[in-house]
gemmi code that builds the backbone of each chain (N, CA, C; Angstrom):
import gemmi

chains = {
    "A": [
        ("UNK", (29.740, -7.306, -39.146), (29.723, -8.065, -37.879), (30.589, -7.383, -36.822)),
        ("UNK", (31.671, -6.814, -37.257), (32.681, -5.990, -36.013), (31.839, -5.077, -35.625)),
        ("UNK", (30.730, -4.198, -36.504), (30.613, -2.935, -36.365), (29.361, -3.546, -35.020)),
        ("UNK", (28.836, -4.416, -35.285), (27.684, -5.527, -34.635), (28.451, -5.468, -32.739)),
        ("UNK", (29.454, -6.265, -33.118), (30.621, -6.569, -31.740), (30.838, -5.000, -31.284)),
        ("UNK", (31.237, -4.207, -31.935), (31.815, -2.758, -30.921), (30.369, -2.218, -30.702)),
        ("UNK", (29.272, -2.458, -31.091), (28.093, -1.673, -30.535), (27.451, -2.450, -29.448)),
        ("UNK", (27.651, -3.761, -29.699), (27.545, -4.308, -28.018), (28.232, -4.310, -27.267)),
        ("UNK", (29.877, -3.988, -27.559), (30.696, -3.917, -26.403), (30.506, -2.290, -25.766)),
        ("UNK", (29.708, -1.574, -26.289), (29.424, 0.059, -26.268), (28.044, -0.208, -24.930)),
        ("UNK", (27.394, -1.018, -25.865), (25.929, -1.107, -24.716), (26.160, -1.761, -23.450)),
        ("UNK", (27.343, -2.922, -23.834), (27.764, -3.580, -22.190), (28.273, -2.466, -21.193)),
        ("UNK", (29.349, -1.699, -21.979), (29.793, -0.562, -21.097), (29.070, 0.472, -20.601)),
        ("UNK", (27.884, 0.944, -20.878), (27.046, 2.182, -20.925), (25.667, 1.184, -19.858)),
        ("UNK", (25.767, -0.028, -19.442), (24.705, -0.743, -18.833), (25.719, -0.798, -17.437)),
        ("UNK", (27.147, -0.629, -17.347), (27.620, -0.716, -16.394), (27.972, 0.227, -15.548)),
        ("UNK", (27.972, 1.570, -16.639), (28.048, 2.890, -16.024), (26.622, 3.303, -15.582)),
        ("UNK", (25.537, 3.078, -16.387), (24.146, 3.403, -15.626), (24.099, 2.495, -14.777)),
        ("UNK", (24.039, 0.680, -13.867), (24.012, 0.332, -12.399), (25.255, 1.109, -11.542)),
        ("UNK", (26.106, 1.574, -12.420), (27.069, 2.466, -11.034), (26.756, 3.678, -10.567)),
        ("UNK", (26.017, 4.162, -11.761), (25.154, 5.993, -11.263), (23.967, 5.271, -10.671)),
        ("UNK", (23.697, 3.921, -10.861), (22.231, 4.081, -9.999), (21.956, 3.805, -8.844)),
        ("UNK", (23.495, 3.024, -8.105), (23.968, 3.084, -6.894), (24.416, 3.958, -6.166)),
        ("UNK", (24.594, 5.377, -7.026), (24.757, 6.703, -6.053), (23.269, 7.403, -5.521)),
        ("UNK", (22.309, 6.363, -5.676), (21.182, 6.651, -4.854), (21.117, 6.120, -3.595)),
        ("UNK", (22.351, 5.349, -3.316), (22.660, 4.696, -1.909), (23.060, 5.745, -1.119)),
        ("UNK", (23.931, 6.957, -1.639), (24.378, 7.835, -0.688), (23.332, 8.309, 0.697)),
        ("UNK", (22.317, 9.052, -0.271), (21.722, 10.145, 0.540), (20.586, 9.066, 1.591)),
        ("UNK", (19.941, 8.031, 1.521), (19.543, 7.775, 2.455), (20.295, 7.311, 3.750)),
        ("UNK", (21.684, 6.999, 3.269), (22.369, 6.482, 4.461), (22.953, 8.163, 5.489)),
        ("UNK", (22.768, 9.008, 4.240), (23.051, 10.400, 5.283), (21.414, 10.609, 6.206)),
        ("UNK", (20.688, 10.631, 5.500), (19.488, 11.117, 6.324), (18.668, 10.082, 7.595)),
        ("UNK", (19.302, 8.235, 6.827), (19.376, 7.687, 8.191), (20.312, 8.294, 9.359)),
        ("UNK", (21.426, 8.052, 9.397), (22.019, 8.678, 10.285), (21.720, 9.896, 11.163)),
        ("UNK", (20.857, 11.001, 10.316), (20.664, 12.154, 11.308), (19.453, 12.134, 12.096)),
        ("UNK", (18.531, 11.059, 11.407), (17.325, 10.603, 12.127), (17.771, 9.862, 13.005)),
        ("UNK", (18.856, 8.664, 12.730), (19.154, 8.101, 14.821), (19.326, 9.065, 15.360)),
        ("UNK", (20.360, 9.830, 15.120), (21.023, 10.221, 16.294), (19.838, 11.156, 16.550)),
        ("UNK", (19.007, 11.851, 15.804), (17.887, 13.156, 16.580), (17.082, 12.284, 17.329)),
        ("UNK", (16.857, 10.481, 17.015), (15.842, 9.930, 17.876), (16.430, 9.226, 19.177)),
        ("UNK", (17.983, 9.201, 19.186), (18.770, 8.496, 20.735), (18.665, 9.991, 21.152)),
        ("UNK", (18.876, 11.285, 20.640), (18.710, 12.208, 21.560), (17.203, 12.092, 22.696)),
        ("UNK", (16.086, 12.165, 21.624), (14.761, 11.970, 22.054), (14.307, 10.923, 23.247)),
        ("UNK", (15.328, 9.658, 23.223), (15.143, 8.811, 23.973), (15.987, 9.265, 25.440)),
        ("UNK", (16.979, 10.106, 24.872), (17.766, 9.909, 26.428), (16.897, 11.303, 26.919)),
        ("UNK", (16.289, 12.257, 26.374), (14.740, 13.263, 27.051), (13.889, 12.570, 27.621)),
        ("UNK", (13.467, 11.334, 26.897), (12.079, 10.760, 27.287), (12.686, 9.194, 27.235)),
        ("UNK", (13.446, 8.839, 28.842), (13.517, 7.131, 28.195), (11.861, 6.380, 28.390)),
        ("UNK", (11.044, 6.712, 29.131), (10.086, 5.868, 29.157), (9.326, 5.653, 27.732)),
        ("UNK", (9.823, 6.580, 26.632), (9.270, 6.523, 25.210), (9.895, 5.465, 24.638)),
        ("UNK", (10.664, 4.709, 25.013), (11.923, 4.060, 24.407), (11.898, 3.184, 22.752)),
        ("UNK", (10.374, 2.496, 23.757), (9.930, 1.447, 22.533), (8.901, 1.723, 21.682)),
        ("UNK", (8.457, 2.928, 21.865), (7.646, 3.661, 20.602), (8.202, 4.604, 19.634)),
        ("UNK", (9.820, 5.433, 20.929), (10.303, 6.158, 19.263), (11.109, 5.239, 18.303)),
        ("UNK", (11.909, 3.602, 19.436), (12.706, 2.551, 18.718), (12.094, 2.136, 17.571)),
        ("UNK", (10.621, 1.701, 17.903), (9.354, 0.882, 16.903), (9.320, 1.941, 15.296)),
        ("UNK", (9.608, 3.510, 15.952), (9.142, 4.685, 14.952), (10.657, 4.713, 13.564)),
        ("UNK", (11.555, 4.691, 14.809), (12.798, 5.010, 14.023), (13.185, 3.589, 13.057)),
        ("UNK", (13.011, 2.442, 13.484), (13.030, 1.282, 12.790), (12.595, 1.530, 11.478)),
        ("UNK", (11.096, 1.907, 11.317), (10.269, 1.687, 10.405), (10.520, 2.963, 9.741)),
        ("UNK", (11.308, 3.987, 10.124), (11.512, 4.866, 8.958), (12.440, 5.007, 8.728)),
        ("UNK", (13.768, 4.210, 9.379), (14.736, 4.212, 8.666), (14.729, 2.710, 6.911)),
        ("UNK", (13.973, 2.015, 7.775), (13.567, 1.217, 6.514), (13.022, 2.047, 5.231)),
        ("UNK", (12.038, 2.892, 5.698), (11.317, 3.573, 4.711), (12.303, 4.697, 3.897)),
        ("UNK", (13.224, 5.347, 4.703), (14.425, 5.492, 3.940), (15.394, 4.748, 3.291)),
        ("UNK", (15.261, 3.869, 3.419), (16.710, 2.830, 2.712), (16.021, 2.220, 1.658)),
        ("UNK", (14.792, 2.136, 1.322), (14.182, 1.668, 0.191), (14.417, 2.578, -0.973)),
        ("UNK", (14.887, 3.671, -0.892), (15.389, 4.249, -2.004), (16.389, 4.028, -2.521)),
        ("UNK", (17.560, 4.178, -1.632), (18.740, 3.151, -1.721), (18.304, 1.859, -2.733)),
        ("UNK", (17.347, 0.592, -2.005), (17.116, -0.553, -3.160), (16.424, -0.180, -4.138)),
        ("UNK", (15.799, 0.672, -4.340), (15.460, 0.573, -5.665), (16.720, 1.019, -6.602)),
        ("UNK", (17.873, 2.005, -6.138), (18.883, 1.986, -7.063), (19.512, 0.503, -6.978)),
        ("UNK", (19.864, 0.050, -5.851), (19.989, -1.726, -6.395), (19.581, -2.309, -7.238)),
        ("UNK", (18.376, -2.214, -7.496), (17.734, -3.225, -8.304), (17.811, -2.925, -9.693)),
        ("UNK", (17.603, -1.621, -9.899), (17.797, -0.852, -11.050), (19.567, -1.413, -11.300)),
        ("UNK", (20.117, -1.505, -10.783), (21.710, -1.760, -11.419), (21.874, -3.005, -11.069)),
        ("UNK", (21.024, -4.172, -10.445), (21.133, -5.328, -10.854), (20.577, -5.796, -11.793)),
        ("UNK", (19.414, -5.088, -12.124), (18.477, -5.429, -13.493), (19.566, -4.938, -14.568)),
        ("UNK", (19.884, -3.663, -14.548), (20.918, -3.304, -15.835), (22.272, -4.349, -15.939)),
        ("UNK", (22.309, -4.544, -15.094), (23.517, -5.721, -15.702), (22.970, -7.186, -15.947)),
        ("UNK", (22.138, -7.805, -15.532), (21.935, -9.019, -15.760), (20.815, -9.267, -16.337)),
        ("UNK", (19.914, -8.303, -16.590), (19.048, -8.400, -17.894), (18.821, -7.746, -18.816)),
        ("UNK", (19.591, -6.287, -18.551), (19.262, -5.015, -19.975), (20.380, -5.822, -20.987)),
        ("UNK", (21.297, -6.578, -20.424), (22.340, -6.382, -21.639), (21.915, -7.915, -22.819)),
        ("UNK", (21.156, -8.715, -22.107), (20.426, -9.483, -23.354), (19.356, -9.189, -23.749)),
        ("UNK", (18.638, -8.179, -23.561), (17.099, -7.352, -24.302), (18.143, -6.648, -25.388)),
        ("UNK", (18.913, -6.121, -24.635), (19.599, -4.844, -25.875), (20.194, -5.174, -26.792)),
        ("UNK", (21.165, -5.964, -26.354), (22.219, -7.075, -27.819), (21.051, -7.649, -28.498)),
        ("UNK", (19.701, -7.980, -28.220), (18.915, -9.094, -29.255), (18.599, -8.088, -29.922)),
        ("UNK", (18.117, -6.632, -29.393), (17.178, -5.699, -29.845), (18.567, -5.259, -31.008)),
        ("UNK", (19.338, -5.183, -30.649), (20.527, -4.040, -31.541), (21.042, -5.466, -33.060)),
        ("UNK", (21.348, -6.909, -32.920), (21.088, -7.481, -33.646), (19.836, -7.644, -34.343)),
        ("UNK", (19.236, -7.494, -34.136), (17.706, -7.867, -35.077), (18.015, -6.473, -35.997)),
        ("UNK", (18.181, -5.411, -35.481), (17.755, -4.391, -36.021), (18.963, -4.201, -36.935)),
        ("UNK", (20.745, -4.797, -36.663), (21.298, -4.661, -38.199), (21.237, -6.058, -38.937)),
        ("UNK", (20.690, -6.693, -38.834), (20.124, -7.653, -39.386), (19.138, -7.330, -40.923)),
        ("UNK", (17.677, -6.532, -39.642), (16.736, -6.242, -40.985), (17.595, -4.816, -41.534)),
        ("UNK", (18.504, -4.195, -41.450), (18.881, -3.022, -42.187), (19.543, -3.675, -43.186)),
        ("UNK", (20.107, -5.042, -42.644), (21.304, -5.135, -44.187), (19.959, -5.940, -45.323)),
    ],
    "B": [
        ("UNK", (24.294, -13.567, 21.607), (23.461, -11.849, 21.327), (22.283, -11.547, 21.887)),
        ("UNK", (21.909, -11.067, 22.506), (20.173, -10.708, 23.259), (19.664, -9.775, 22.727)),
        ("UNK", (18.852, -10.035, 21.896), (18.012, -8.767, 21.132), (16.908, -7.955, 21.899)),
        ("UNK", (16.942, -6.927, 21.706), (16.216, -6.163, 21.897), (14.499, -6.547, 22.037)),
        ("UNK", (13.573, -6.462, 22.699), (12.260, -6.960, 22.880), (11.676, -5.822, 21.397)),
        ("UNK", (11.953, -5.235, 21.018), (10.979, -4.073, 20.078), (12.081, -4.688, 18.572)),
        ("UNK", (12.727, -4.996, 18.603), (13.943, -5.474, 17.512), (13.282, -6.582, 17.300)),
        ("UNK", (13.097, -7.817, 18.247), (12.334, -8.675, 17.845), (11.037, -8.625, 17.120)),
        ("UNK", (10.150, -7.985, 17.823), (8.681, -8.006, 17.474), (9.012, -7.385, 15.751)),
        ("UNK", (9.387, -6.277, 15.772), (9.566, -5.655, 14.252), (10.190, -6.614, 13.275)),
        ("UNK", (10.941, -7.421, 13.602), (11.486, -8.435, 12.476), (10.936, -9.553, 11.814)),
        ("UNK", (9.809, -9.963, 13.106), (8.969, -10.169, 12.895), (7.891, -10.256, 12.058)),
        ("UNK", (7.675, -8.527, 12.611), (6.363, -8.560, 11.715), (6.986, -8.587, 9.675)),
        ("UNK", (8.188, -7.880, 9.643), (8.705, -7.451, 8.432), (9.055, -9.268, 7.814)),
        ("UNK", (9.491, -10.241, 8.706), (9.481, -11.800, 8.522), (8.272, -12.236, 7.632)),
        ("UNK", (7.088, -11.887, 8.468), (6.037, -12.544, 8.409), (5.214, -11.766, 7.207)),
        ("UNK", (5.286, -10.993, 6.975), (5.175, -9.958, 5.649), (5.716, -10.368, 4.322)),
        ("UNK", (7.192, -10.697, 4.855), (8.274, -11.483, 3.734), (7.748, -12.551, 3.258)),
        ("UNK", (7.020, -13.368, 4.161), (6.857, -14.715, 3.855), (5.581, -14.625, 3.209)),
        ("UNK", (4.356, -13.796, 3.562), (3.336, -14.082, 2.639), (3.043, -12.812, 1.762)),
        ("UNK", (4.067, -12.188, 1.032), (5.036, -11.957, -0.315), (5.015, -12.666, -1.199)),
        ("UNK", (5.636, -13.340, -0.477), (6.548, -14.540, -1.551), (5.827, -15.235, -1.876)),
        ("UNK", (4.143, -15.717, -0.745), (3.887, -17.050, -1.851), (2.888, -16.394, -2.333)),
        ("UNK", (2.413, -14.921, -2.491), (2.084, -14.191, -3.564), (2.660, -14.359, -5.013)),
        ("UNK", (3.912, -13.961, -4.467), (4.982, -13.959, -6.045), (4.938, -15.321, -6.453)),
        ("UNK", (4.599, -16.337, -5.742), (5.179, -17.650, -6.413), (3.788, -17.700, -6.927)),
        ("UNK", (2.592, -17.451, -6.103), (1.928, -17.666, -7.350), (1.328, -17.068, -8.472)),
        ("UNK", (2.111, -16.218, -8.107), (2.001, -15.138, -9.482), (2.432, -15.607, -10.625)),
        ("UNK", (4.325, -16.235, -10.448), (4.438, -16.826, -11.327), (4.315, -18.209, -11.807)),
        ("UNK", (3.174, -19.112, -10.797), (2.959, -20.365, -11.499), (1.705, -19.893, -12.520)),
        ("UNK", (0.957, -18.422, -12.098), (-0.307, -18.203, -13.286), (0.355, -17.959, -14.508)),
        ("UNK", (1.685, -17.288, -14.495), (2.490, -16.901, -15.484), (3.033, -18.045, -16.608)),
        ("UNK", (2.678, -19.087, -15.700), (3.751, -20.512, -16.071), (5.106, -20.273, -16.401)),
        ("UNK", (5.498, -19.685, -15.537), (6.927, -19.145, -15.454), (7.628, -19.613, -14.018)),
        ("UNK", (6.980, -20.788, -13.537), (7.628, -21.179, -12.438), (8.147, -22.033, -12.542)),
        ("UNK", (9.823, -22.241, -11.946), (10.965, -23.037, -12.048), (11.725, -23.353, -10.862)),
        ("UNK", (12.559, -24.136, -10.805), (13.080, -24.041, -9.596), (14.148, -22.906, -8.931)),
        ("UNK", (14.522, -21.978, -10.084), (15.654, -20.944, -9.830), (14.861, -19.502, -9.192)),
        ("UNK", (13.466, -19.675, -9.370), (12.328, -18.709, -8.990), (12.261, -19.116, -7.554)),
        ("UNK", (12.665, -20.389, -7.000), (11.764, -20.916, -5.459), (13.485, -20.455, -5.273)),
        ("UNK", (14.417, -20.406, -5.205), (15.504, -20.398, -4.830), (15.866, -18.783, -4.830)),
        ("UNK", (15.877, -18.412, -6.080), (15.806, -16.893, -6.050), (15.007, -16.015, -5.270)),
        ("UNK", (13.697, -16.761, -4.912), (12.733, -15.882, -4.049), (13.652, -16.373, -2.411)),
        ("UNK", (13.763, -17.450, -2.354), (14.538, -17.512, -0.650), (15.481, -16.724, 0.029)),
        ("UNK", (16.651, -17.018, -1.605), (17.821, -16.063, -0.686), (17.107, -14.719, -1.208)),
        ("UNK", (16.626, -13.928, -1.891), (16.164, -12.480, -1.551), (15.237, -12.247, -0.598)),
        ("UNK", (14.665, -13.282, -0.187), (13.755, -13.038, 1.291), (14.495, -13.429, 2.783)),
        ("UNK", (15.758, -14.149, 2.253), (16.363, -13.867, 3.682), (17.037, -12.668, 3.579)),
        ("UNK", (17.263, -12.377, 2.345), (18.329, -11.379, 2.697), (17.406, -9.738, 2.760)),
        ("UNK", (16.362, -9.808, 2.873), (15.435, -8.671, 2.950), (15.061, -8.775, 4.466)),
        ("UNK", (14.952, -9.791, 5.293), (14.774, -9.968, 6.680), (16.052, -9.709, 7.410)),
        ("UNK", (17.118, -10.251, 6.812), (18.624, -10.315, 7.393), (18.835, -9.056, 7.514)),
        ("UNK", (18.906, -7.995, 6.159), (19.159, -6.290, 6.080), (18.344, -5.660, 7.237)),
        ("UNK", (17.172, -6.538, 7.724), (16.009, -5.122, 8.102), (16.395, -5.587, 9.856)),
        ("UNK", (16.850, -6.900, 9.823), (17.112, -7.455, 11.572), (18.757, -6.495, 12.071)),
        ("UNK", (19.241, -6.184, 10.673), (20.771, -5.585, 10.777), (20.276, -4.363, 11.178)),
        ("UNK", (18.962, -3.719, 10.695), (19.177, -2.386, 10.997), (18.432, -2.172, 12.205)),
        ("UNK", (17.628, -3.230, 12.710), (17.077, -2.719, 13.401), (18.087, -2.680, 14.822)),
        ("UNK", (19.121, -3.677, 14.691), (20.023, -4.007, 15.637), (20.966, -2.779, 16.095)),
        ("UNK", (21.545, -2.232, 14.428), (22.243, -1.008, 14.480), (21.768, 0.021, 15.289)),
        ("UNK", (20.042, 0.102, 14.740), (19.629, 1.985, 15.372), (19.372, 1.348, 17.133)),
        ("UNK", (19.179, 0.509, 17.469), (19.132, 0.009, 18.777), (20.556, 0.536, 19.621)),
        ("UNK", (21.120, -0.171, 18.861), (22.557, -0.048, 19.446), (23.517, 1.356, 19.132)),
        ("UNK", (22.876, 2.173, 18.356), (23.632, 3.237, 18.140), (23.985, 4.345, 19.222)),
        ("UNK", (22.724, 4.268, 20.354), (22.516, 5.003, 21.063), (24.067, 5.324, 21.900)),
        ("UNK", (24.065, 6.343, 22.557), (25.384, 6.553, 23.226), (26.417, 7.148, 22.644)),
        ("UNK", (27.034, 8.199, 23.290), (28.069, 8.999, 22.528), (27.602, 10.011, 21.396)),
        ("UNK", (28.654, 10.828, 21.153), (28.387, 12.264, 20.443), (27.350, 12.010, 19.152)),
        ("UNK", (26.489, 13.040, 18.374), (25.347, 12.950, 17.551), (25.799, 12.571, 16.323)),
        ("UNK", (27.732, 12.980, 15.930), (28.047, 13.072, 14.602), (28.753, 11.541, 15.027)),
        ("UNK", (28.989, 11.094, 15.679), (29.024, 9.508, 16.053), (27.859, 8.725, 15.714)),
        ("UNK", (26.897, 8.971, 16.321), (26.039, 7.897, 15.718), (25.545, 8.012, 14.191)),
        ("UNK", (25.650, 8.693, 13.834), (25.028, 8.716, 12.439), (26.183, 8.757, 11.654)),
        ("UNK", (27.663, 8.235, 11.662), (28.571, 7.974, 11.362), (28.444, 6.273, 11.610)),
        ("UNK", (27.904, 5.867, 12.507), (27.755, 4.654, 12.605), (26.805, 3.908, 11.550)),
        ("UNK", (25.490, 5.066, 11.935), (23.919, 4.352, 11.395), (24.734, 4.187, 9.374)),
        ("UNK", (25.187, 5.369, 9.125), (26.024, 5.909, 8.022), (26.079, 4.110, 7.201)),
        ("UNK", (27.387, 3.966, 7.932), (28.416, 2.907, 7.423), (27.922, 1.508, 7.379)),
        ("UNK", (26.749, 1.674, 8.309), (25.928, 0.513, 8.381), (24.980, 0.323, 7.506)),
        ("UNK", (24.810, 1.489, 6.834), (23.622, 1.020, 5.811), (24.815, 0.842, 4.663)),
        ("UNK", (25.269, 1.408, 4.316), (26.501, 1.157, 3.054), (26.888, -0.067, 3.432)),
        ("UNK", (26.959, -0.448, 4.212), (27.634, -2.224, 3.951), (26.458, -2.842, 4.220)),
        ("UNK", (24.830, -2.576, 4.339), (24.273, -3.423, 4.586), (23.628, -3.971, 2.920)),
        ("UNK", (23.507, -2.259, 2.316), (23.471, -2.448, 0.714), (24.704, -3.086, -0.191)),
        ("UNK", (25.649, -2.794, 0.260), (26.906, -3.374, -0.352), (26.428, -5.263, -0.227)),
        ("UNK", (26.418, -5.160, 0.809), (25.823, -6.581, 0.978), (25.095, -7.538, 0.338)),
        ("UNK", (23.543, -6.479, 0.380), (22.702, -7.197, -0.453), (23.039, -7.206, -1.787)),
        ("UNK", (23.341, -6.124, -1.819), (23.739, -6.505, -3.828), (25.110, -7.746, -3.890)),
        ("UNK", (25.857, -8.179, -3.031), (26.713, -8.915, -3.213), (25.968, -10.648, -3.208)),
        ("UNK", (25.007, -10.676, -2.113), (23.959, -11.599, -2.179), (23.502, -12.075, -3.642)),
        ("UNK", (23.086, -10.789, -4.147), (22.263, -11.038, -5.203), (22.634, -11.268, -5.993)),
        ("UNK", (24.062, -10.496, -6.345), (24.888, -10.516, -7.693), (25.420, -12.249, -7.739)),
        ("UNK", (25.597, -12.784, -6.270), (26.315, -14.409, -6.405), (24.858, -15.197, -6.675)),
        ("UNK", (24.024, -14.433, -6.338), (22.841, -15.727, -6.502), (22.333, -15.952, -7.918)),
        ("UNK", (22.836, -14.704, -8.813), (22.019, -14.484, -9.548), (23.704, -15.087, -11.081)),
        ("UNK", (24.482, -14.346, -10.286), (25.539, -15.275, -10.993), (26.327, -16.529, -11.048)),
        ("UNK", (26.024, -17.046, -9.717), (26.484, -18.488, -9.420), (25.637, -19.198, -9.456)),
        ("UNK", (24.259, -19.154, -8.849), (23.354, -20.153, -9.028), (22.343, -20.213, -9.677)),
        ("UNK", (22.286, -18.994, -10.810), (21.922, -18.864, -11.545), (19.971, -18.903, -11.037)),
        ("UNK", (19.861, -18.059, -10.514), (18.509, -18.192, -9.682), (17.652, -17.211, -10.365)),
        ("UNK", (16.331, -17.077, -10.928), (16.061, -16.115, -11.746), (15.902, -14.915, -10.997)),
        ("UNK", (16.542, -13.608, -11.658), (16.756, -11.817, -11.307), (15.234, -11.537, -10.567)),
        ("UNK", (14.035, -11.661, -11.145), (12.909, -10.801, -11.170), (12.893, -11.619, -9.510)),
        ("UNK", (12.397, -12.587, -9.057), (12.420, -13.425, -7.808), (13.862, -13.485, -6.872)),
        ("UNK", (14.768, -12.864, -7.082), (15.775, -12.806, -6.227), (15.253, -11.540, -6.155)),
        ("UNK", (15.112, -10.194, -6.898), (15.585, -8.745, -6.329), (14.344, -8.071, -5.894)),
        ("UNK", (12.696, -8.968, -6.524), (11.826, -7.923, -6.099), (11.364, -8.668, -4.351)),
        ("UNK", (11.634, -9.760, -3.797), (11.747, -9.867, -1.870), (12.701, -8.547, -1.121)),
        ("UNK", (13.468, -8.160, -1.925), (13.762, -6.803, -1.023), (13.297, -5.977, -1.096)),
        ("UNK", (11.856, -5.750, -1.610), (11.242, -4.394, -1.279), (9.796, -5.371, -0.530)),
        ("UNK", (9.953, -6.407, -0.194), (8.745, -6.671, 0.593), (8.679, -6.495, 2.256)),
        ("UNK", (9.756, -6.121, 3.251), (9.464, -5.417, 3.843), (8.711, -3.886, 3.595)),
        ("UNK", (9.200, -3.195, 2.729), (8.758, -1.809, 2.768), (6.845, -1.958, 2.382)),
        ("UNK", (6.696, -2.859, 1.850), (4.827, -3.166, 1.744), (4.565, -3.070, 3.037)),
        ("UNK", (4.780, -3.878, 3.464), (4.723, -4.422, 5.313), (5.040, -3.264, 5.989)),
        ("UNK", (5.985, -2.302, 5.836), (5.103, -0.952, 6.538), (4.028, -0.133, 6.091)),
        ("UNK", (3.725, -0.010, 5.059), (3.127, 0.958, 4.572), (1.883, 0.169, 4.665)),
        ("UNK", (1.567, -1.199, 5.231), (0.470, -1.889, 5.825), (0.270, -0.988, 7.133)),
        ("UNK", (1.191, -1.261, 7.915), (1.161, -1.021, 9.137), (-0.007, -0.635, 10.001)),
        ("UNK", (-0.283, 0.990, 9.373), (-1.887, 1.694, 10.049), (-2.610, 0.748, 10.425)),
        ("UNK", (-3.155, -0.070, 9.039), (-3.811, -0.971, 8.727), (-3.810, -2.054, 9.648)),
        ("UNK", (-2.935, -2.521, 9.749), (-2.690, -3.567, 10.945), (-2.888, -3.036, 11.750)),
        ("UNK", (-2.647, -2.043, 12.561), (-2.465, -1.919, 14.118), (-3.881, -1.358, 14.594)),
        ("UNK", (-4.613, -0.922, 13.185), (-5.729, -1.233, 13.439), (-6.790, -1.830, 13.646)),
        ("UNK", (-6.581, -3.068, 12.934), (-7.086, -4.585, 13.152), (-6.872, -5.405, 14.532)),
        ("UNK", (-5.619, -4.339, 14.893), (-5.472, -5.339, 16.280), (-5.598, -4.205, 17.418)),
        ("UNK", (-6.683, -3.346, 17.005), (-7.084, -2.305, 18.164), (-6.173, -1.574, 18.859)),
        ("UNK", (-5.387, -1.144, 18.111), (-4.124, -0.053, 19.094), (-4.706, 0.784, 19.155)),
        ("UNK", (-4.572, 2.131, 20.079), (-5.022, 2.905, 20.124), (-4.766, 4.405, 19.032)),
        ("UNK", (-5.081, 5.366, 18.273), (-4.604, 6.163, 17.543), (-3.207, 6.492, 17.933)),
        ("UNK", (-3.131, 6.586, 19.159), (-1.860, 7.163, 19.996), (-0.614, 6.069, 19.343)),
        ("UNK", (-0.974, 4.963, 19.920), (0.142, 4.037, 19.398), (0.480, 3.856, 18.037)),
        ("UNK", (-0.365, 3.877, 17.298), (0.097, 4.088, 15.279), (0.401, 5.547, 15.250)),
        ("UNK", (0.543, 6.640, 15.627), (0.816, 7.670, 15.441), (1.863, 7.531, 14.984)),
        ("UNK", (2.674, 7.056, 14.832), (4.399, 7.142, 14.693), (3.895, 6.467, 13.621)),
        ("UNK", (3.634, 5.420, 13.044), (3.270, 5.052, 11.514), (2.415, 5.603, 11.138)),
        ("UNK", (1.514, 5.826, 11.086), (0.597, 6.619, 10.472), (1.777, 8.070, 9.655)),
        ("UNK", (2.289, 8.883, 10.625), (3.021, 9.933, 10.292), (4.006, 9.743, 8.934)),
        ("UNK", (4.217, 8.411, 9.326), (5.953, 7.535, 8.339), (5.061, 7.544, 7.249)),
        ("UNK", (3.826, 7.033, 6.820), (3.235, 7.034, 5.714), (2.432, 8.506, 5.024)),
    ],
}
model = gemmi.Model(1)
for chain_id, residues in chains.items():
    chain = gemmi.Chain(chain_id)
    for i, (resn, *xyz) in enumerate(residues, 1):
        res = gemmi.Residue()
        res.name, res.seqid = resn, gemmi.SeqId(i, " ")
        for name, pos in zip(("N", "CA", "C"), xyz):
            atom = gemmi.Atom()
            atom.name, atom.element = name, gemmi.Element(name[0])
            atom.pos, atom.b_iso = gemmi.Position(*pos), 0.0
            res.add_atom(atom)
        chain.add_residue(res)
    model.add_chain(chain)
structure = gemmi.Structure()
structure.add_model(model)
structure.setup_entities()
């Protein structure tokens, strides 16, 4: 039964280090948002009469960048609040039928 | 606060996207018979908070304009890191305090991103001209 307890306290820890690596997928879209405003306020102060078609453009692809970002969210909200009762049932059953 | 006329319309449309999402998902999961009340609750706050993130950003790149290039994207930067910091803080209390079910709290934040990748589609239904979807069309 201990050996039971330190292999789930192993999988709790290793479910908390994979949602924290899967939040370093937050980095890079917040860099490549950033260089897309500022190249599209450049664009606007060239062309203000474009204002509300490059605003409408840059909106929708900075969204389309930051969705990478959530999917590492979700991926490390799923690993903490549902991998770690699939895995403890899966890792009990299985020294269960071994003994 | 006075929003922006193009900030509005886009939140909008990403709103109105959100909302018929969700009663996709809900009835997805009443076919599932997996519908509860922590599913109608879990789907709300992840659909405000998928409208709330996308009205934040659209507010940010609006407002970023002005001043040096490594300024604004120092701004746009910090704004998306706390806008994700955010949502996962949303989610993590909804999902740990009110115990609202995971799958219906976390999958409304990717229902804006459907709602663009509609977009073409729409703006073709409502007769824009090629010129005007050009900028989505390209994003997809």
């Amino acid at each position: 039964m201990e050996m039971v307890s330190l292999a789930v306290g192993i999988m709790l820890g290793l479910c908390g280090v994979g949602a924290g690596l899967a939040l370093i997928a937050g980095i890079g879209p917040g860099i490549g948002e950033g260089q897309a405003v500022a190249a599209a306020c450049e664009a606007i102060g060239r062309q203000p009469e474009a204002k509300s078609d490059v605003t409408s453009t840059m909106i929708m692809g900075c969204a389309i960048a930051e969705t990478t970002g959530l999917y590492g969210l979700i991926i490390g909200i799923l690993l903490i609040f549902v991998a770690p009762g699939i895995f403890s049932g899966v890792l009990k059953d299985t020294v269960l039928a071994l003994k | 606060m006075k929003l922006d006329e193009t900030v509005r319309k886009e939140t909008a449309y990403a709103a109105v996207w959100v909302a018929a999402l969700s009663l996709v998902m809900e009835a997805v999961f009443l076919l599932l018979r997996k519908w509860e009340m922590p599913v109608l609750w879990g789907n709300l706050i992840g659909a405000a908070a998928a409208v709330g993130n996308y009205l934040l950003l659209a507010v940010t790149v609006t407002r970023a304009a002005g001043g040096p290039k490594e300024k604004i994207a120092l701004k746009v930067r910090s704004s998306m890191t706390a806008r994700l910091l955010g949502q996962a803080g949303i989610c993590a209390a909804a999902i740990g305090l009110l115990h609202t079910n995971v799958y219906a709290t976390v999958i409304p934040l990717l229902f804006p991103r459907i709602g663009i990748a509609f977009r073409p589609w729409v703006d073709r239904k409502r007769g824009k001209t090629a010129a005007d979807s050009e900028g989505s069309e390209m994003l997809d």
